[in-house]
N, C-alpha and C positions, 0 to 999 in steps of 0.2 A: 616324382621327378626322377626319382633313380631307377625306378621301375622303365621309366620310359629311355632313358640312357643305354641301362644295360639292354633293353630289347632292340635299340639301333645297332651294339656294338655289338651284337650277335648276329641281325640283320646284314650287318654289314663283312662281317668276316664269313657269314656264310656265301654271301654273293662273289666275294674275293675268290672264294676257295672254287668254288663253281666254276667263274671265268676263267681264272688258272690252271683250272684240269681241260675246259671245254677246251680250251687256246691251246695249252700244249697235246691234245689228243689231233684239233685241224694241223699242226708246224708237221707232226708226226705222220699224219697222213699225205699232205703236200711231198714231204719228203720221200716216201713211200714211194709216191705215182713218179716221181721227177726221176727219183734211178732206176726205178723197176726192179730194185732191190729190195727181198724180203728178208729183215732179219731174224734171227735165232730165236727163240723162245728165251732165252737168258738174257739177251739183251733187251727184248721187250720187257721184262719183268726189272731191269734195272733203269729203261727210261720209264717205266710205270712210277718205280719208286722214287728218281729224280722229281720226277714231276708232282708227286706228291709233298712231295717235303716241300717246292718251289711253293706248291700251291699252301700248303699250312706255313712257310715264312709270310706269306704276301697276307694270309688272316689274321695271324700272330700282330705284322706293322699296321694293320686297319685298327686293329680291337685295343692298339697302343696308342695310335694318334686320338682316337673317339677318348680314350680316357684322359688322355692329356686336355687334352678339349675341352672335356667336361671337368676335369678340375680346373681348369684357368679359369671357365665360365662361372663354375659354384665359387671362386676366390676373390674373383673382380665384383660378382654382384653384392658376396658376404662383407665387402668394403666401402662399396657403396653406400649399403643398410647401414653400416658400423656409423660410417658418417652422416650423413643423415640422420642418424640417431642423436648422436652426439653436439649436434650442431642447434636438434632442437631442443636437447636437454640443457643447453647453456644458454639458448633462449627464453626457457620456462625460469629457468634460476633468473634469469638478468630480468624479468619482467615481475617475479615474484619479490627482488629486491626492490625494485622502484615502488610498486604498488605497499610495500611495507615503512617506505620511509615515506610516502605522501596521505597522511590519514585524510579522510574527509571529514 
């Protein structure tokens, strides 16, 4: 189960991180063709780096919410089971007392 958790929250930060570079490389280029403006080599290397950091925040909040997710998930069912448990162990007592006080 956890195997398969962390192989989504990997999955998923990796796709993040993807779309956020692919996206800011298309707004980059749009902008490019619209002034006909080429910029510096200094500034390309510092929206390269903007946009990286963009793109590892946006995997960072995917690989965050997949965990939180998954603990609320592993909490609410480990509660479940608690109960259920519990409910049949007061069952088996309450059924073990009557069946001791009515001999045949």
């Amino acid at each position: 189960m956890r195997r398969i958790i962390k192989t989504r929250v990997i999955a998923l930060g990796a796709a993040l991180m993807t779309a956020g570079v692919l996206l800011a490389a298309q707004s980059n280029h749009d902008n490019q063709n619209r002034d006909n403006h080429k910029p510096s080599a200094s500034q390309d290397m510092r929206q390269a780096g903007s946009h990286t950091k963009d793109a590892a925040k946006d995997a960072g909040r995917g690989a965050k919410q997949g965990t939180e997710k998954a603990y609320h998930h592993t909490r609410n069912g480990t509660e479940k089971a608690y109960n259920k448990t519990k409910n049949a162990t007061k069952g088996a007592v309450n059924g073990g007392k009557e069946g001791a006080k009515k001999p045949d």
